[in-house]
N, C-alpha and C positions, 0 to 999 in steps of 0.2 A: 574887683571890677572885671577883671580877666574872666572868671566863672560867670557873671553875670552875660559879658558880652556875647560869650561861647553861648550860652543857655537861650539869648533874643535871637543868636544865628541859625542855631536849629533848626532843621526842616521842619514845616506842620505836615501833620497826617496829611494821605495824598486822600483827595477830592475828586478823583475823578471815579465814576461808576467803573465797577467789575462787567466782565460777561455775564449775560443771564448763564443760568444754569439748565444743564439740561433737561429735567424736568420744568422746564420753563411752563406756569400752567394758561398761561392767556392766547385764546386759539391765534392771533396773529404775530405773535413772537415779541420780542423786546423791543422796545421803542418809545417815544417820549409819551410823559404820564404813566406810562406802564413799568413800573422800576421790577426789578424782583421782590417778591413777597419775603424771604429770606437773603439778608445780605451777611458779608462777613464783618464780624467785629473784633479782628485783630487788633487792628489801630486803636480799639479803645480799652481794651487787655492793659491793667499795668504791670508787666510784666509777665515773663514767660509761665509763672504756677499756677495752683488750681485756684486759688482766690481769682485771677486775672480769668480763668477758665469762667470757672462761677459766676461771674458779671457779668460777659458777654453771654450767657445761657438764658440770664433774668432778661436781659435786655432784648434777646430774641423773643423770649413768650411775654415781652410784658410783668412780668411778675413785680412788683415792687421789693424794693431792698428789704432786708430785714434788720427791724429797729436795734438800734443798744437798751438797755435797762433804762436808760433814760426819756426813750420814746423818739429820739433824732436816728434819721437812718444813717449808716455808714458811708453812702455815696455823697451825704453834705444835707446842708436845710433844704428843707419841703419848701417850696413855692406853693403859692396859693393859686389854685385858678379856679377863674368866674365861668369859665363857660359850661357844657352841662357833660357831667362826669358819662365815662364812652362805658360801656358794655366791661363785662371782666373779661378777661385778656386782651385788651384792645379793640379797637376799631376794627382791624383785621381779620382777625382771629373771631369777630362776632360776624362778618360773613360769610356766604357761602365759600368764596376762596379760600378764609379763611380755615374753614372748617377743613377743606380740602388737603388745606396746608397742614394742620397739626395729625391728619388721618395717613398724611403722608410720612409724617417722621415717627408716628408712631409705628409704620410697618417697617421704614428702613431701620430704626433701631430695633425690633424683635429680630430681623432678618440678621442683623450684626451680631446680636447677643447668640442666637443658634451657631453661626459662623464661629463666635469664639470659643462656646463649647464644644464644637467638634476638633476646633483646634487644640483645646485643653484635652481632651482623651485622648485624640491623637499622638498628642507630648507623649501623653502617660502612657500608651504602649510605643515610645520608640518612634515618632511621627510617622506610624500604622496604624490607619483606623479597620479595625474589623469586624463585621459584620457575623452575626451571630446567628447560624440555621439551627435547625432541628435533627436531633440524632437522625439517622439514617435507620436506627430499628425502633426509633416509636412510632411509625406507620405500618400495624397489620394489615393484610389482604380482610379486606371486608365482605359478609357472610353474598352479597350478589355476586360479587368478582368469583369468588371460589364455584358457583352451581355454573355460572357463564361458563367457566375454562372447562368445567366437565362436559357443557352441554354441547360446545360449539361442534366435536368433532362430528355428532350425529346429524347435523345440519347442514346440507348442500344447496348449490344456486344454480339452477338451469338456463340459457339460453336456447332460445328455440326460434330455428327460421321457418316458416309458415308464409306459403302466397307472399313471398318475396319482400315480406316484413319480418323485422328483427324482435323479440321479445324476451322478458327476463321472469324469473320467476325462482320460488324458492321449494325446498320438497325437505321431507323426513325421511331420514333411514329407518328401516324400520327392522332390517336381520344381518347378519352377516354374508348372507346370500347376495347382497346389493340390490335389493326391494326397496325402490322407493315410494312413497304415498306423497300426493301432490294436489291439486287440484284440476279437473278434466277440462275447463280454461284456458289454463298455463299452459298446453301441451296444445289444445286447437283453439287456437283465437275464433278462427273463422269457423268452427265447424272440424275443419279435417286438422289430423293430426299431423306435428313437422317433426323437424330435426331437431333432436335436444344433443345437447351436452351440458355435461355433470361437471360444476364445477366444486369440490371436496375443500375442507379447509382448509388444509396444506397446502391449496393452490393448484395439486393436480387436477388435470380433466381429462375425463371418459365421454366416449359417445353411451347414451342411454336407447334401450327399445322399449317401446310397449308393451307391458303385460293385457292392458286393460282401464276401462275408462266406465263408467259411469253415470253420465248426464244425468239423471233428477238427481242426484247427491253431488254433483260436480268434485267427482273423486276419480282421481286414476292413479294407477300402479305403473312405474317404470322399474326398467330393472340394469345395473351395468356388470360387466363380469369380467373374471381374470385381472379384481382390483383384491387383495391382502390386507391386513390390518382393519378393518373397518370397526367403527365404534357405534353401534344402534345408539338411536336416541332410548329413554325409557317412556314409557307409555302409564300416565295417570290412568282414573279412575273418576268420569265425567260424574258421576251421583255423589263424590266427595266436593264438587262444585257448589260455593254459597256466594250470594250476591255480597259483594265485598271485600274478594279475596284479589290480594295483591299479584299482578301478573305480568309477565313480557311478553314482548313478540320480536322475534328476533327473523332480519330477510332480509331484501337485496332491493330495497326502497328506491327507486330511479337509478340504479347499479351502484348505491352503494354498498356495496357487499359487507356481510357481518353488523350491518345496524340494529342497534337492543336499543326497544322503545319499552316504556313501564305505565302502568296505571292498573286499576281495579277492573272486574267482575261488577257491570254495571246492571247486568240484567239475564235472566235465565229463561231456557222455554220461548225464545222472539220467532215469532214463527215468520220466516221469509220466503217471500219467491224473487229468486232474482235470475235476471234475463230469458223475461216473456218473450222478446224477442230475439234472442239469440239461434244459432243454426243448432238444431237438433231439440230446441224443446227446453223449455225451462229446468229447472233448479229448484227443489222444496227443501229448508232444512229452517232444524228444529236448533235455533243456534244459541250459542252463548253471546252474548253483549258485551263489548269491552270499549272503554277510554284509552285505551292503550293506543298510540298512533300506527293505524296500518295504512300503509299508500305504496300506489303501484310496484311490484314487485316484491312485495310482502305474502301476495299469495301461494296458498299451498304450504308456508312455512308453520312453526310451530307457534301457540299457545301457550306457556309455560305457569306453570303454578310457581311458588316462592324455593320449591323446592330442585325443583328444574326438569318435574317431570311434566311432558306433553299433556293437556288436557284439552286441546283443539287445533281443530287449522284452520287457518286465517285465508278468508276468503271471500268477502264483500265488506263493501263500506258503502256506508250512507254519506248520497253526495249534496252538496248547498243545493242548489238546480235539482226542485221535484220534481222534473220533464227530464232529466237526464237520462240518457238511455248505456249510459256505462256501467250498470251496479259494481262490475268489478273493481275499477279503479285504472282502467291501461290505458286514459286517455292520458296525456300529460297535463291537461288543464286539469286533472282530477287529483283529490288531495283530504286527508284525514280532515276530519272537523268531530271528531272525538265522538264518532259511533263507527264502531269495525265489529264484525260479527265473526265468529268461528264456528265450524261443524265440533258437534261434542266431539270426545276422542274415542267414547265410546261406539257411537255410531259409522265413525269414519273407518277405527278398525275392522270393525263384521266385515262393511262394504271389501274393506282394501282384503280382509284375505277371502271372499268370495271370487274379487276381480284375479292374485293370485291361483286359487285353486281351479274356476274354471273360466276364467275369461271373461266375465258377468256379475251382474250382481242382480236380485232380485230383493225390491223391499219390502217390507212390513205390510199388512193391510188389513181390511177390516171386512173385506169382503161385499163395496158399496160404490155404486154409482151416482154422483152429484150434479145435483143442477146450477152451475157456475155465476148462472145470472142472478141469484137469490142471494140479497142482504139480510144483515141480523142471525147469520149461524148457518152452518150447513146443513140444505135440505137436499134427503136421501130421496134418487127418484128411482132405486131398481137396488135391490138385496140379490148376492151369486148364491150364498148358501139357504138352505130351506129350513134348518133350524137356528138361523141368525135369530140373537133378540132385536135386531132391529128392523123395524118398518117401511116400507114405502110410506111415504110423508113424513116422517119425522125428523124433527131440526134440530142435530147436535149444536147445544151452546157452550161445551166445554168439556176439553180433553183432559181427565186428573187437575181440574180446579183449575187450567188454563183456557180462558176465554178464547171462544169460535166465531169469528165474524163473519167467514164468508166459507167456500169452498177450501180455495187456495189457505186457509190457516188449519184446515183440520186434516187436508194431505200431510201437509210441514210436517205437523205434530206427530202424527202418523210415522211418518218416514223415520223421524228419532226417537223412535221406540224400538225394544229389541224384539228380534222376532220367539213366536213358540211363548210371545209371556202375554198379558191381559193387560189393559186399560182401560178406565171409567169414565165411560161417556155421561156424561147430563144432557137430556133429552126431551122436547119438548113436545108432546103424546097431546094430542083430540085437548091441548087447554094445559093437561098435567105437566108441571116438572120432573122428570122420574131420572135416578141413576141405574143406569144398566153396564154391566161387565162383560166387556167381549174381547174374546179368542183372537190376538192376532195372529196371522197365517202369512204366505209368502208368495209372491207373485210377480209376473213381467210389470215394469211399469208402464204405466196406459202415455203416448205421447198425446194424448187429446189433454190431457191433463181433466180430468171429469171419474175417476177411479180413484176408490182409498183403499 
């Protein structure tokens, strides 16, 4: 009677609700009606083991007991009930909350199960977990990194004050003499030449002077001296140039100095005039095409083939805005949109050691006067020589199988040819198409822009 009375005096399980939980998921917090969706079931555990675990787990998701052999479950006899059987995993668990609820403990249990394995390696080195890198010599220098380090030392960055604006720009070594090739731009924004200084990869700076400039090739020659060590860039071979070939440009992009941009050889032969309006007279070149990003202070800098030799310099981009009157790029609204043009390397050099040897450059021609205002090809209105094959009246449509649309594309073409060699014009004679070969020669170029 003693154990009986003991056993009626017992406490009963406490009844009264726990705190919600912190993920509590009902947006106005706990309060009547709104019980937690997960409660605990200690109290109904018999005993502290995993049988006792294992019940209150069923009883959280609903699960039903699992039978004896004899079909009775283990939690005692099955009641019957009439009313209409709930969804599988309960009520709960078939709504949306529900659903919220099981997606929830599905993450905090994977979350634990990670936590334990880290714990478990940790043990097992000594509760040290360590992190595992990569040797330090399975990373070779890759075949661009290695042509970059050769190339950088031949490549310098200009500043230049002009009419009381500040300017940047980039230039090629081109001898140990301190001959630099630039673009005739870079050095006169406006027209007249300013103050440059040389900025060399090492950081040091030199003042630069003018050798020589160039306007219809927008090429000039600076030179600095009583500098040692100098590393020339090397200098390609522009008739090794194919549409496709993998290339950089490396310059001083809005000052960021040392910038290497990459892409293809989009196009060859583009024949440009840029800045009709500029002080001294436009700009004809017969250029290379590249995807490569060039933007403001990228000119005058190099061109590079895969190898890391110069194959142009970088010196107009094509801007969004076809009214734009900056071809260069020195506006700061102005910005690569994946056409930048280069002068060949071969064309640039002749110019640059002309400008070297006498101050000038004189270029290629054909010995012909054009009438500007003429679409559909260049018409010849006056021949210099008297045994030219060419005509008065006749309308070049094509320079070496490069289409002629107007004047200004058959100067371009012209200009990046070399001189003392021959070019094949396609001609359009009283109706005929004929190809004729003519002698290029060398001459002052015409500021009317109307002379090839």
């Amino acid at each position: 009677m003693a154990a009986e009375q003991q056993v009626e005096e017992s406490p009963t399980p406490r009844q009264s609700r726990r705190c919600a939980p912190a993920w509590w998921s009902h947006p106005d917090g706990p309060g009547p009606g709104r019980e937690p969706i997960f409660r605990r079931q200690e109290e109904s555990h018999e005993g502290d083991g995993a049988p006792g675990r294992a019940r209150g787990l069923r009883r959280l998701l609903h699960i039903p007991a699992q039978r004896t052999a004899r079909g009775s479950a283990r939690r005692g006899p099955r009641t019957r009930r009439t009313e209409r059987r709930t969804p599988p995993f309960g009520p709960r668990l078939a709504s949306p909350r529900g659903v919220l609820t099981v997606t929830v403990v599905v993450v905090v249990a994977s979350l634990i199960g990670g936590g334990l394995g880290v714990a478990v390696e940790g043990a097992r080195q000594g509760g040290r977990l360590t992190l595992s890198k990569a040797p330090a010599t399975s990373k070779t220098p890759s075949r661009t990194a290695e042509v970059l380090h050769a190339v950088l030392p031949g490549i310098v960055y200009l500043q230049v004050a002009a009419d009381g604006q500040q300017t940047t720009g980039t230039g090629v070594l081109l001898d140990t003499n301190g001959n630099i090739l630039t673009n005739s731009h870079v050095i006169a924004p406006d027209g007249t030449p300013g103050t440059v200084t040389v900025t060399f990869n090492t950081g040091q700076r030199h003042p630069a002077t003018l050798v020589g400039r160039d306007v219809g090739t927008d090429l000039a020659v600076l030179r600095v001296t009583g500098v040692s060590g100098l590393t020339p860039a090397v200098l390609g071979d522009s008739d090794d140039v194919q549409v496709g070939d993998p290339v950089m440009a490396i310059g001083d992009p809005y000052g960021l100095r040392g910038t290497v941009t990459s892409g293809i050889v989009s196009a060859l032969d583009r024949p440009i005039v840029s800045g009709p309006g500029m002080p001294g007279g436009p700009s004809y070149l017969d250029a290379v095409q590249t995807d490569a990003a060039i933007n403001p202070g990228n000119s005058g800098g190099p061109l590079l083939d895969a190898s890391g030799t110069v194959i142009g310099i970088n010196t107009v981009i094509r801007s969004a805005d076809p009214d734009s009157t900056d071809p260069y790029g020195n506006s700061s609204d102005s910005g690569s949109i994946g056409l930048g043009f280069a002068i060949p390397i071969d064309q640039a050099a002749a110019v640059a050691a002309q400008l070297i040897g006498t101050g000038h450059a004189d270029p290629p021609m054909i010995g012909v006067t054009l009438d500007r205002s003429f679409q559909g090809g260049a018409k010849i209105t006056a021949v210099a020589q008297r045994k030219s094959p060419l005509h008065v009246g006749d309308i070049v449509t094509a320079d070496d199988g490069v289409a002629v649309t107007d004047a200004d594309d058959l100067i371009a073409l012209i200009r990046g040819r070399k001189q003392d060699a021959e070019t094949v014009l396609t001609v359009l004679r009283n109706g005929d198409s004929l190809s004729v070969v003519v002698h290029l020669t060398s001459g002052p170029a015409d500021t009317t822009s109307t002379r090839a």
